[in-house]
C-alpha positions as CSV (number, residue, x, y, z in Angstrom):
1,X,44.0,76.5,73.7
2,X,44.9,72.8,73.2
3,X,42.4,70.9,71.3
4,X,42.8,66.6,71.3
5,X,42.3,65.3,68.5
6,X,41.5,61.4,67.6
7,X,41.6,59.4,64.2
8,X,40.1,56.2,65.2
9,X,40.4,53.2,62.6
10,X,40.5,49.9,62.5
11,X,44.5,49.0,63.2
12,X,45.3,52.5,64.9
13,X,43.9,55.6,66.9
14,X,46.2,58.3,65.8
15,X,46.0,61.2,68.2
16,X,47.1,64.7,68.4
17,X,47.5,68.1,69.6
18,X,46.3,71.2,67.6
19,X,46.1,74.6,68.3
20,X,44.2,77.8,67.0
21,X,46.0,78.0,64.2
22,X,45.0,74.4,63.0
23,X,48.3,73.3,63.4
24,X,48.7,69.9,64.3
25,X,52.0,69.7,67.2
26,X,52.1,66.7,68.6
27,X,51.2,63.1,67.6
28,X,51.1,59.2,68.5
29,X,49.4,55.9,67.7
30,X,47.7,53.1,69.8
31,X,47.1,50.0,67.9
32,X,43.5,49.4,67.8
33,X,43.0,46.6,70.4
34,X,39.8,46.1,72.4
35,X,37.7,49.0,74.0
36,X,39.1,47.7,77.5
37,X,42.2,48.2,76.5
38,X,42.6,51.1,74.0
39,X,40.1,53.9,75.4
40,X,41.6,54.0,78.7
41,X,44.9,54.5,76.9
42,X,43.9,56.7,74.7
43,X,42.4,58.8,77.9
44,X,45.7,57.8,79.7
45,X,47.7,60.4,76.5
46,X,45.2,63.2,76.5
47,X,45.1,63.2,80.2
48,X,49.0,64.1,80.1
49,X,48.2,66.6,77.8
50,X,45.6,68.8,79.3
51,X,43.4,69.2,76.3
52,X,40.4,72.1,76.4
53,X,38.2,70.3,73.6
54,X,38.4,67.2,72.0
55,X,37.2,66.0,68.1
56,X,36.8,62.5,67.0
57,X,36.4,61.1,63.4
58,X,35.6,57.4,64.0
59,X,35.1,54.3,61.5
60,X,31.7,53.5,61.6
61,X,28.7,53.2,61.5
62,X,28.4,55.6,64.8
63,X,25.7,56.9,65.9
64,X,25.9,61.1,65.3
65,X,22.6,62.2,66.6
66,X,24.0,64.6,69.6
67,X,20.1,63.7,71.6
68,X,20.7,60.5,71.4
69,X,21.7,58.5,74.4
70,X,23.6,56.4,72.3
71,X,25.8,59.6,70.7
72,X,29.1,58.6,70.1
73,X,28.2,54.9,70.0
74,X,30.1,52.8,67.3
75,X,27.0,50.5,66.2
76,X,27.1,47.7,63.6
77,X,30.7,48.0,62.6
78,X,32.7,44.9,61.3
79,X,35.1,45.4,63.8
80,X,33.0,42.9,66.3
81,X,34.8,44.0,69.6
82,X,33.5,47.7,69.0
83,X,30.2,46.5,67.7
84,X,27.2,48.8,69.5
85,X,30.0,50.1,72.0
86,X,30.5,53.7,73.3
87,X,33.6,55.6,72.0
88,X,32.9,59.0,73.1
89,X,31.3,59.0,76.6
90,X,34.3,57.6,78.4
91,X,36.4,59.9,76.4
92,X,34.3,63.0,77.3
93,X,33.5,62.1,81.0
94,X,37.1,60.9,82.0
95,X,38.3,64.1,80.8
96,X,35.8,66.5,81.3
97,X,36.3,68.5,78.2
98,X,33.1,69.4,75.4
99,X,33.8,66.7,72.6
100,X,32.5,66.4,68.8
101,X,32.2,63.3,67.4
102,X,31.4,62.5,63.4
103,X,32.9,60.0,60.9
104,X,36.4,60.2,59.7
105,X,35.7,60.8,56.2
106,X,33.3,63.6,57.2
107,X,36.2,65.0,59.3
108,X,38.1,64.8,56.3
109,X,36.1,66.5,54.1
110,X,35.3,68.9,56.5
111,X,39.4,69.7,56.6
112,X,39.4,69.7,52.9
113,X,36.4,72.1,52.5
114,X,37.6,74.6,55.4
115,X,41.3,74.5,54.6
116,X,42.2,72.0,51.8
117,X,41.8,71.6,48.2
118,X,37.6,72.8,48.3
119,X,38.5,75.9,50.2
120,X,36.2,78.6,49.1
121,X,33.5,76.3,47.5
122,X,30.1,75.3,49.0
123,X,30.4,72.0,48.5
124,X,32.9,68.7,48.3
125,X,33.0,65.1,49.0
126,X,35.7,63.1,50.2
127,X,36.3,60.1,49.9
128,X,39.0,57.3,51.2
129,X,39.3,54.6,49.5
130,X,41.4,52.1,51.3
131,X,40.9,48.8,54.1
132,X,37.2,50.5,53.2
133,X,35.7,52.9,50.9
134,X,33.6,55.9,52.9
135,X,32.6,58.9,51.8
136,X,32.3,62.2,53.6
137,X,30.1,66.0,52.0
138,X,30.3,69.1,52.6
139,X,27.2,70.8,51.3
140,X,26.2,74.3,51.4
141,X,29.0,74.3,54.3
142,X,27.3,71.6,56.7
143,X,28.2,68.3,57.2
144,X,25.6,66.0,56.1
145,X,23.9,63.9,58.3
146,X,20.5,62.5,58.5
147,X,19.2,58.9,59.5
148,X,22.7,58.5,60.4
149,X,25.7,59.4,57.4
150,X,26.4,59.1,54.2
151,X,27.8,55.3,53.2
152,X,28.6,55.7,50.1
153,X,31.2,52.4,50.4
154,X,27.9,50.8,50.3
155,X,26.4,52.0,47.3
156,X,25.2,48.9,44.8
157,X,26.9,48.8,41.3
158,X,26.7,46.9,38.3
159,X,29.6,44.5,38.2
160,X,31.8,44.9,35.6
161,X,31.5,42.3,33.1
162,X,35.7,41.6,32.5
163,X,35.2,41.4,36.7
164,X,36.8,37.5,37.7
165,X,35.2,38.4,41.1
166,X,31.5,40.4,40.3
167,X,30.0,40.1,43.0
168,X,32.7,41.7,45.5
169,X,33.6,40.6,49.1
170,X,31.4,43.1,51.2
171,X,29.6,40.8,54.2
172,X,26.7,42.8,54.2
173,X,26.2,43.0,50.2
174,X,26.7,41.7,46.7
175,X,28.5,44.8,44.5
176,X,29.3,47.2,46.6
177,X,31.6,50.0,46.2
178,X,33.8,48.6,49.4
179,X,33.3,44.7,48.1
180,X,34.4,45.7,44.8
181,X,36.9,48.6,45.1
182,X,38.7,48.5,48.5
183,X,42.2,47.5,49.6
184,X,40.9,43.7,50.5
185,X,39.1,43.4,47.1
186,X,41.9,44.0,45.0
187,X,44.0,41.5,46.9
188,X,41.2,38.4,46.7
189,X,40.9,39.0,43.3
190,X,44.4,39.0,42.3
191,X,46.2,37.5,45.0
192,X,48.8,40.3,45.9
193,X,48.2,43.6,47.5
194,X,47.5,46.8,45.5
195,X,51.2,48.2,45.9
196,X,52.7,45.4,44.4
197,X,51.0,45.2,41.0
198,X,52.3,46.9,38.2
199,X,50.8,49.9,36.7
200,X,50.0,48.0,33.6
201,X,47.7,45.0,35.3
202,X,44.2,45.0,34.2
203,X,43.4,45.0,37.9
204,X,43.9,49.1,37.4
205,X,41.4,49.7,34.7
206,X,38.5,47.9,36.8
207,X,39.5,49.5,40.1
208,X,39.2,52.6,37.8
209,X,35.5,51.7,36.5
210,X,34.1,50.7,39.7
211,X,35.6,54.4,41.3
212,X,34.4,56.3,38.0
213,X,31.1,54.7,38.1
214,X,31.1,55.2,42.1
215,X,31.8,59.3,41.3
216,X,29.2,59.5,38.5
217,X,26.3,58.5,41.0
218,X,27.9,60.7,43.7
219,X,27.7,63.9,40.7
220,X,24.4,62.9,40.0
221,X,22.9,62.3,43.3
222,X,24.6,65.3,45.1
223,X,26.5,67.7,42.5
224,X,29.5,68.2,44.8
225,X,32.0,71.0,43.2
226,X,35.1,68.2,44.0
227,X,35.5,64.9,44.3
228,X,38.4,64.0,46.6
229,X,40.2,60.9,46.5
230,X,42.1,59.5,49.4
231,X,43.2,56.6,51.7
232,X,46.0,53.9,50.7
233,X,44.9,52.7,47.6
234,X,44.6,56.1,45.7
235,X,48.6,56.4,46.7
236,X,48.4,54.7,43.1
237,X,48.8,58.2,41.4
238,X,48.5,56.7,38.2
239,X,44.3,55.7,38.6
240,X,43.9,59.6,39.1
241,X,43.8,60.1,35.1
242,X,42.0,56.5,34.1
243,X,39.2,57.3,37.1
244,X,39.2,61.0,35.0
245,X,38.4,59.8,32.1
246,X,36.3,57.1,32.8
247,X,33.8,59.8,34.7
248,X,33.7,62.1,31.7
249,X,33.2,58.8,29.1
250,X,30.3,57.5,31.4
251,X,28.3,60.6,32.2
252,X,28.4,61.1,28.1
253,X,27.8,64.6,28.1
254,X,24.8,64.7,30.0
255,X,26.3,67.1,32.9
256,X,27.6,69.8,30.4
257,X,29.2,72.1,33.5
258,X,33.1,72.7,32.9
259,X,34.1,71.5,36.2
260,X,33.6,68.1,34.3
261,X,33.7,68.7,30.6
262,X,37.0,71.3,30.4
263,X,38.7,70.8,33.7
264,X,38.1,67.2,34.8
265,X,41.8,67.2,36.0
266,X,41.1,69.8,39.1
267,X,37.9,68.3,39.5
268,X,38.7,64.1,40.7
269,X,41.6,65.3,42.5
270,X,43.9,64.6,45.4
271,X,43.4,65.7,49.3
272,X,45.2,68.9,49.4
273,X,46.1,68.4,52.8
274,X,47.9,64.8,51.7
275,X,47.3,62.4,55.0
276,X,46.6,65.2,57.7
277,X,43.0,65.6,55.9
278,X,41.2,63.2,59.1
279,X,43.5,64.2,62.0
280,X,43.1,68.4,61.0
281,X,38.9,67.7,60.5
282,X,39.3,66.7,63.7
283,X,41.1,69.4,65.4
284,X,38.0,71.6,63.6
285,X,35.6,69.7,65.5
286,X,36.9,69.9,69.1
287,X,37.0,73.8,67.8
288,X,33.5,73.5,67.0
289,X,32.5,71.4,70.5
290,X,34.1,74.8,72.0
291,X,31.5,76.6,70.5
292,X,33.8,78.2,67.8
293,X,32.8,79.5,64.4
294,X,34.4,77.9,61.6
């Protein structure tokens, strides 16, 4: 079998080739340029490639509800040239192959959970913190789903009060996790990108809070048995151990498992399958559309 695979974001559409052992064999990237333009060239590569199933994880918000006539719509996105447009109906009917379509981050943590660093758990969320900040679970071994998907880059916080810029840069709202902690954020606050501050600017200790206080709701709220941290800004290895121990400070004792208490540090970790976490989740979902146990 030859399963397509497609990591649509916001500058590229990385797509692949995967086969039954979940290996990933082939790959490019189309810049992502108008729907006009990039689906037909996306279905232009696969077409070449004669793929039997095909997975997407998309940006979002898309629309995940397989009865709806609007599944596989990207709705009320940013990204204003895919606003309330269709990304996997052309895909599926101009090449004729069953297709799966679910967020990227859910893709992700489905990879993680299946074959990554929560393999053999019930439960795990991932979570890419980058041009955005979404979150994908895993719990009890489904994906969750529901009035649409989890958006935890939208979750309100408390500004931090040492914050020059409390009230974030999110369009939609004030203190956000994404208006606070993202890529973009840190560069309007401080003027220069995340990789070119040193590890020693305070801009590290508040991305830190926000992301703590971002995984303390997400234990609360949904009790995940790991937290995965991933996407271009958490290439800063060195907010893995203040985000650490920022967690344990704020939940002060009150969750008393050892996950979080004794071994914090293979808890808040790092994708276990580095950057192939959203491309490989994918590659599970066209083995799913197939009908395929996983």
């Amino acid at each position: 079998m030859r399963y397509g695979t497609l990591e649509a974001g916001g500058t590229k559409m990385v797509l692949s080739i995967g086969n039954e052992n979940n290996e990933l064999t082939e790959q490019t990237s189309i810049p992502t340029g108008t729907p006009e333009v990039t689906i037909p060239a996306m279905i232009a590569w696969f077409a070449e490639r004669n793929i039997d199933a095909l997975g997407i994880g998309t940006f979002g918000p898309v629309e995940l509800k397989e009865d709806s006539p609007r599944y596989g719509w990207i709705t009320k996105t940013p990204k204003l040239s895919w606003r309330d447009h269709p990304l996997l109906p052309p895909l599926r009917d101009a090449l004729k192959v069953p297709a799966l379509i679910d967020t990227d981050v859910n893709a992700a943590a489905l990879a993680e959970w299946k074959l990554g660093a929560a393999k053999g758990l019930n439960s795990c969320m991932y979570v890419t913190v980058g041009t955005g900040v979404g979150a994908g679970l895993v719990i009890e071994g489904n994906l969750v789903h529901g009035l649409m998907h989890p958006e935890l880059g939208h979750m309100l916080l408390q500004p931090a009060e040492n914050d020059p810029a409390p009230e974030g840069f999110c369009p939609y709202h004030q203190g956000c996790v994404e208006g606070l902690a993202a890529g973009p954020a840190i560069e309007k606050r401080w003027g220069k990108k995340a990789y070119e501050l040193p590890e020693d600017h305070p801009a590290w200790t508040l991305e830190a809070e926000y992301l703590a206080r971002m995984c303390v709701n997400a234990i609360c709220a949904f009790s995940p048995e790991k937290i995965i941290l991933g996407g271009g800004v958490m290439q800063q290895k060195h907010l893995f151990p203040l985000i650490r121990r920022r967690t344990v400070a704020l939940l002060n004792g009150y969750i008393s498992h050892p996950a979080v208490t004794e071994e914090i540090d293979s808890y808040i970790i790092e994708p276990g399958l580095g950057t192939r976490s959203g491309a490989t989740g994918a590659l599970l979902l066209a083995r799913r559309a197939l009908g395929e146990l996983l």
